[in-house]
C-alpha positions as CSV (number, residue, x, y, z in Angstrom):
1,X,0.0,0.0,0.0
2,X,1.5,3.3,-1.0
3,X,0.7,6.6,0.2
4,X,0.8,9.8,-1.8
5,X,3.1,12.4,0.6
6,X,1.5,15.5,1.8
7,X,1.5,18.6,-0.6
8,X,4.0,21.3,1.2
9,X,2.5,24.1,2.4
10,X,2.7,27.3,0.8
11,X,5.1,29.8,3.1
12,X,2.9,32.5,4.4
13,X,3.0,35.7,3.0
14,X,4.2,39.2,4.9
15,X,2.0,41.7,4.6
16,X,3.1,45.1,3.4
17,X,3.4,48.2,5.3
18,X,3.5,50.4,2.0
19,X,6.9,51.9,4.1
20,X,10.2,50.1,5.1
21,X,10.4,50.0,9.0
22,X,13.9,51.9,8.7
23,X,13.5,54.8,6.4
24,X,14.6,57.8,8.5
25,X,11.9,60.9,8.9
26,X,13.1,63.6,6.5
27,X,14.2,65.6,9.5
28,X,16.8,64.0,10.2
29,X,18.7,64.8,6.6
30,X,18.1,68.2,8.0
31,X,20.2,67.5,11.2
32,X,23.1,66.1,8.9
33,X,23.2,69.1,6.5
34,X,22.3,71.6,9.2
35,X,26.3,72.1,10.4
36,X,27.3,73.1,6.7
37,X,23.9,75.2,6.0
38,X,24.8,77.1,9.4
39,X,28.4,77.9,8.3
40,X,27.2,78.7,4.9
41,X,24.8,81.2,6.3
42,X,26.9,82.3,9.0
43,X,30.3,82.6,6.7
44,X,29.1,83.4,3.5
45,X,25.8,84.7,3.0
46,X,25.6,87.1,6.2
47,X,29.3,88.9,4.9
48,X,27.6,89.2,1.2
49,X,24.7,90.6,2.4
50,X,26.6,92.8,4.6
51,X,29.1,94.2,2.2
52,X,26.2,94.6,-0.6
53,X,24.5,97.1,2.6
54,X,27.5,98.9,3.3
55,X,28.5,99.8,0.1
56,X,25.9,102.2,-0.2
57,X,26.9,103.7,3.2
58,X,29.5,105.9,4.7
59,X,30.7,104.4,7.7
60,X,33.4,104.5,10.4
61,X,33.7,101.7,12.9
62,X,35.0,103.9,15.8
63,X,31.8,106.2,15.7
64,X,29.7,102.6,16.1
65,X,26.6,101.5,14.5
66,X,25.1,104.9,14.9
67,X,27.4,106.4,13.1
68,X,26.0,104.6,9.6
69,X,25.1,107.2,7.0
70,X,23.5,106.2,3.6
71,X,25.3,107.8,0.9
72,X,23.4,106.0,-2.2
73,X,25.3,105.4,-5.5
74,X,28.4,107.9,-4.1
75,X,30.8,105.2,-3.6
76,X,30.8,103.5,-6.8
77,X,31.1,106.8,-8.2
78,X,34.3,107.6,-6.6
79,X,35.4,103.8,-7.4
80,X,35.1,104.8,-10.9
81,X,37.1,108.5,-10.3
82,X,39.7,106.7,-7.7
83,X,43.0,106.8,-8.9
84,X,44.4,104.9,-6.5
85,X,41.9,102.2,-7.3
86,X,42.5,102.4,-10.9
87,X,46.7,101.6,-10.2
88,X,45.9,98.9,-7.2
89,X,43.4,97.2,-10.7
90,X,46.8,97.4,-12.9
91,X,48.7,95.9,-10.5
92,X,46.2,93.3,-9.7
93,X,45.9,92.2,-13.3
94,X,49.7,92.1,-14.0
95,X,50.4,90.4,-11.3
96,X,47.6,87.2,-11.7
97,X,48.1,88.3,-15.5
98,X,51.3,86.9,-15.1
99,X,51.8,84.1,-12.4
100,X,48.7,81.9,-13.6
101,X,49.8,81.7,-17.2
102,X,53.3,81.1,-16.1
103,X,51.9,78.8,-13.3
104,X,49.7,76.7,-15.8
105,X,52.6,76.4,-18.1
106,X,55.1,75.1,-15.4
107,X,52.6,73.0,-13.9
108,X,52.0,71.1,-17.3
109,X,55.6,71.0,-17.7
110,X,55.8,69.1,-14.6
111,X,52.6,67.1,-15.1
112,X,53.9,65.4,-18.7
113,X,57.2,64.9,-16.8
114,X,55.6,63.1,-13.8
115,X,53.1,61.0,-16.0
116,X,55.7,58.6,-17.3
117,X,57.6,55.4,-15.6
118,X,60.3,57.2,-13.6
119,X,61.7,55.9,-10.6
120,X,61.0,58.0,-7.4
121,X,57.9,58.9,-9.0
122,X,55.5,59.1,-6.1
123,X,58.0,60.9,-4.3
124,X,58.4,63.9,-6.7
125,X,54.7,64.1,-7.1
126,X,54.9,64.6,-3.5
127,X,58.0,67.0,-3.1
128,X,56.2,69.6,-6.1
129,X,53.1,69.2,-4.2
130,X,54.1,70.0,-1.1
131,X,54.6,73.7,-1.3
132,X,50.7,74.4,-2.1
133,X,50.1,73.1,1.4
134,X,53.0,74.5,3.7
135,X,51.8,77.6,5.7
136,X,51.8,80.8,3.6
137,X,54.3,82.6,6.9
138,X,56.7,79.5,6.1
139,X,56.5,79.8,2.4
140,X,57.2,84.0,3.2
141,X,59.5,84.1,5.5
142,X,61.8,81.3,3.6
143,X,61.8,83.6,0.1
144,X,62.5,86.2,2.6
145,X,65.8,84.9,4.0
146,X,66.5,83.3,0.2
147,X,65.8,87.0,-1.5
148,X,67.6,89.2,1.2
149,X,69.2,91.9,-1.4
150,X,72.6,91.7,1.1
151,X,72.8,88.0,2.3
152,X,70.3,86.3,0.1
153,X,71.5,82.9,-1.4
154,X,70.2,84.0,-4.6
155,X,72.1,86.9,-5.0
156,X,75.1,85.1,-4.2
157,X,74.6,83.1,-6.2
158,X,74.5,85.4,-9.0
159,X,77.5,87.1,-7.6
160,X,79.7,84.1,-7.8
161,X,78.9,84.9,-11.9
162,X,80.7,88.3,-11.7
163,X,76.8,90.4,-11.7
164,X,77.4,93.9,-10.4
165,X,74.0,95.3,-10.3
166,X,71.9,92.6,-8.3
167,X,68.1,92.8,-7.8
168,X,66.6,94.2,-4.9
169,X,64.1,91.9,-4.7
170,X,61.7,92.9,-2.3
171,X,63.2,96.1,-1.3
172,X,63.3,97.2,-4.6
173,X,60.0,99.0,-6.6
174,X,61.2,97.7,-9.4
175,X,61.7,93.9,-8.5
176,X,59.3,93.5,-5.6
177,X,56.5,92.3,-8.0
178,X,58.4,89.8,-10.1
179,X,59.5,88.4,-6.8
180,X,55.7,87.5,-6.1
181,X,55.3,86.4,-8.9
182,X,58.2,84.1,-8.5
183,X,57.4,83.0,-5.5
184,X,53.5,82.5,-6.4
185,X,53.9,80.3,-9.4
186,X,56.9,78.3,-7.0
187,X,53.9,77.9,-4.3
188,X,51.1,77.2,-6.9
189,X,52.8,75.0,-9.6
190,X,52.4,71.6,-7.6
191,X,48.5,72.3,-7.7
192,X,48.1,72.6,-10.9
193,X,50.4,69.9,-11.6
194,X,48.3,67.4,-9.4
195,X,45.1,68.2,-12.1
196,X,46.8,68.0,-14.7
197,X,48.1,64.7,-13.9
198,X,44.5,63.1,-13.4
199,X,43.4,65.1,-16.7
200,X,46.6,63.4,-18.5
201,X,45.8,60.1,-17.1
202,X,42.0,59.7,-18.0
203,X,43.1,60.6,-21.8
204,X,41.6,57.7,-24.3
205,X,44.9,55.8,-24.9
206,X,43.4,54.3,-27.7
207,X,43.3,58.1,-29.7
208,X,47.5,58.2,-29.8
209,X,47.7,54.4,-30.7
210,X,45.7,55.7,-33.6
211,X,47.6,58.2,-34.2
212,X,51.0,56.7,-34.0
213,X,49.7,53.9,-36.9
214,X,49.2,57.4,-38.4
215,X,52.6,58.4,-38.3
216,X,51.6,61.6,-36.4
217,X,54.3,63.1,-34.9
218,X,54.8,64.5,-31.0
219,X,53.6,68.1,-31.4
220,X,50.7,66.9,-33.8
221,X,49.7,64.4,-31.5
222,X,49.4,66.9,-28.6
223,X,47.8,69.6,-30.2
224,X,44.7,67.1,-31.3
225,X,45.0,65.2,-28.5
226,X,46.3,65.8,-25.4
227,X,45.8,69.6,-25.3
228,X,41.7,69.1,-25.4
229,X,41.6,66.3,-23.6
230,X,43.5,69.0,-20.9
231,X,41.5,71.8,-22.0
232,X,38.6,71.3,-18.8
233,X,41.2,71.1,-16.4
234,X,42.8,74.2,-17.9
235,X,39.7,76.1,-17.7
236,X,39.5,75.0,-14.3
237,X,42.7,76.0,-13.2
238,X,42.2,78.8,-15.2
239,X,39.8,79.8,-13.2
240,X,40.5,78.9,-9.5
241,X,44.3,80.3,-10.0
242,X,43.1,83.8,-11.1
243,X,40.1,84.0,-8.1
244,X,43.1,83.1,-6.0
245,X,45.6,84.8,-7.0
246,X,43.8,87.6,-7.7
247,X,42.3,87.8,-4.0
248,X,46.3,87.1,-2.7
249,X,46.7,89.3,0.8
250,X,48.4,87.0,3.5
251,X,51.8,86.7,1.5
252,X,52.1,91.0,0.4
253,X,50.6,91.5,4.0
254,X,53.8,89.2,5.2
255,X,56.4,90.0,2.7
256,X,56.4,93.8,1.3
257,X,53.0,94.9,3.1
258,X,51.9,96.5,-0.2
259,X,55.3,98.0,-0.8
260,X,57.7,99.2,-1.7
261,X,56.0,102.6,-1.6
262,X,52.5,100.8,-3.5
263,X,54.3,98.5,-6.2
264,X,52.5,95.7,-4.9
265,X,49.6,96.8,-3.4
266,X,46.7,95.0,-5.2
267,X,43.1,95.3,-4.8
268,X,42.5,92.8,-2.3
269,X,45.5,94.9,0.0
270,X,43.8,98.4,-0.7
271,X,40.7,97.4,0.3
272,X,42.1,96.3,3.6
273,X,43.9,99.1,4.0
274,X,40.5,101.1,3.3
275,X,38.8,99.1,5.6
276,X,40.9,98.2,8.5
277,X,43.5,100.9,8.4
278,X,41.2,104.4,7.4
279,X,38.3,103.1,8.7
280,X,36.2,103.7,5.4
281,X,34.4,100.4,6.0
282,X,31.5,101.5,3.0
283,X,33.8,102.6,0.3
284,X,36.0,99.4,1.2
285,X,32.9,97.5,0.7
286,X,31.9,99.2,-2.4
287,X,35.6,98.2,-3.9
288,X,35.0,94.5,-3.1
289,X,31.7,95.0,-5.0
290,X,33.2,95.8,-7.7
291,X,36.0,93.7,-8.1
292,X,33.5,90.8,-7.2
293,X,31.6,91.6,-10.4
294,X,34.9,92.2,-12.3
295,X,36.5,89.0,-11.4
296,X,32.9,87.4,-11.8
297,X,32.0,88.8,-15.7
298,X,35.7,87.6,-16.8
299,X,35.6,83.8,-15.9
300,X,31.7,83.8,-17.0
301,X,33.3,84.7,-20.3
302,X,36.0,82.4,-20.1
303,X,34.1,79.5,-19.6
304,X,31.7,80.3,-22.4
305,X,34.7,80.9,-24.6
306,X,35.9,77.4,-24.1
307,X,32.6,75.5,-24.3
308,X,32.6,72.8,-27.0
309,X,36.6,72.6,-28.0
310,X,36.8,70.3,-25.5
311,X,38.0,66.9,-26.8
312,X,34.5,65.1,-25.2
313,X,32.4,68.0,-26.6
């Protein structure tokens, strides 16, 4: 006698909640953003609103709030008749003018160097990239000590060659801005050597195999190639060198505090010294207005230029 076994039983079903017992209220996204959103508002939106209110006022901190008087449009109008504003803006745009093309340049240099099989090659990533994070008094007071018109190792150097008429360097007028520079794109190369390096690295190897069946030679190979595969990061660093640069206080306050005389007194300098040393806390405001919408209107244009010559366009 056989017997049929019995039929398994069917597993019982869950019934849905129509929510998973874990998904978090939405508050508590908020309490994970809220640190950031504070320091935003706190670091960044109350100064912008702040300057953007002052500009329009004349005031001096040591006669306290009460002191305030609104003044309209007069500030921008003297911006524009300012002639010391006017000289602080050409020294401003020689000086980033200058150091970021000179810094991009020296940073590719270094990037095409650094992106093949070398030995020691982590190590001099790391040595050029370790200037763009030592403290700016460090990087000052060491181009100090190596610039030092008398006992300077640089002009020793150049003495040992039989030169008569050595650079001032900082104490000169003359000098005290190419020594900024010099020092800026010495500070600044490693960075834009570490983007250049990722740009050069994520480059479709597969476009110079191509080429080199081809027969195309270095030059034509990085014009077509390699130069708009770089030409994002180059708008990038384009544009992050000059807002920096541009805005550069803590190494003129340290090294020629604006001088000699006002060779290197640049807008971001004058304003402080508007602000913080005459106490004209509205017009100071209404000159980082300005530059702000300066700097502002001329990398909106240089990002539009750029936009489809990249080679992923």
């Amino acid at each position: 006698m056989t017997t049929t076994p019995a039929p398994a039983s069917a597993p019982a079903r869950t019934r849905y909640s129509g929510r998973a017992p874990s998904d978090p209220k939405p508050f508590v996204g908020w309490l994970f953003v809220a640190p950031n959103l504070l320091g935003v508002l706190l670091f960044t939106f109350v100064p912008l609103v702040s300057v953007i209110l002052l500009s329009f006022t004349e005031w001096n901190l040591v006669s306290g709030f009460e002191g305030i008087e609104f003044v309209g449009l007069d500030n921008f109008l003297f911006v524009l008749q300012d002639p010391t504003f006017w000289r602080s803006l050409l020294i401003t745009v020689i000086y980033a003018g200058v150091a970021v093309p000179l810094t991009l340049a020296v940073g590719l240099l270094l990037a095409m160097a650094l992106n093949r099989d070398l030995p020691g090659r982590g190590l001099l990533r790391a040595c050029f990239f370790i200037p763009y994070i030592v403290n700016i008094v460090a990087i000052g007071m060491t181009w100090m000590m190596l610039l030092d018109p008398s006992a300077g190792l640089l002009n020793q150097f150049l003495g040992t060659f039989g030169a008569e008429s050595l650079p001032g360097w900082f104490a000169s007028s003359r000098w005290a801005l190419p020594a900024l520079i010099l020092v800026t794109i010495w500070a600044q190369a490693g960075y834009a050597c570490l983007i250049y390096l990722s740009a050069l690295q994520d480059a479709p190897e597969q476009l110079y195999e191509a080429a080199r069946i081809d027969g195309a030679g270095r030059w034509t190979m990085f014009r077509s190639i390699t130069w708009p595969a770089l030409l994002p990061a180059s708008i990038f660093l384009l544009i992050t060198l000059f807002v920096g640069i541009s805005q550069s206080f803590g190494m003129i306050a340290l090294i020629t505090n604006g001088g000699p005389g006002a060779s290197t007194t640049t807008l971001s300098f004058y304003m402080y010294q508007t602000s913080f040393q005459f106490y004209r806390f509205g017009y100071a405001s209404a000159v980082g207005l300005v530059t702000f919408l300066g700097i502002f209107a001329l990398m909106l244009g240089m990002w539009r230029a750029q936009r489809g010559k990249a080679l992923h366009d």
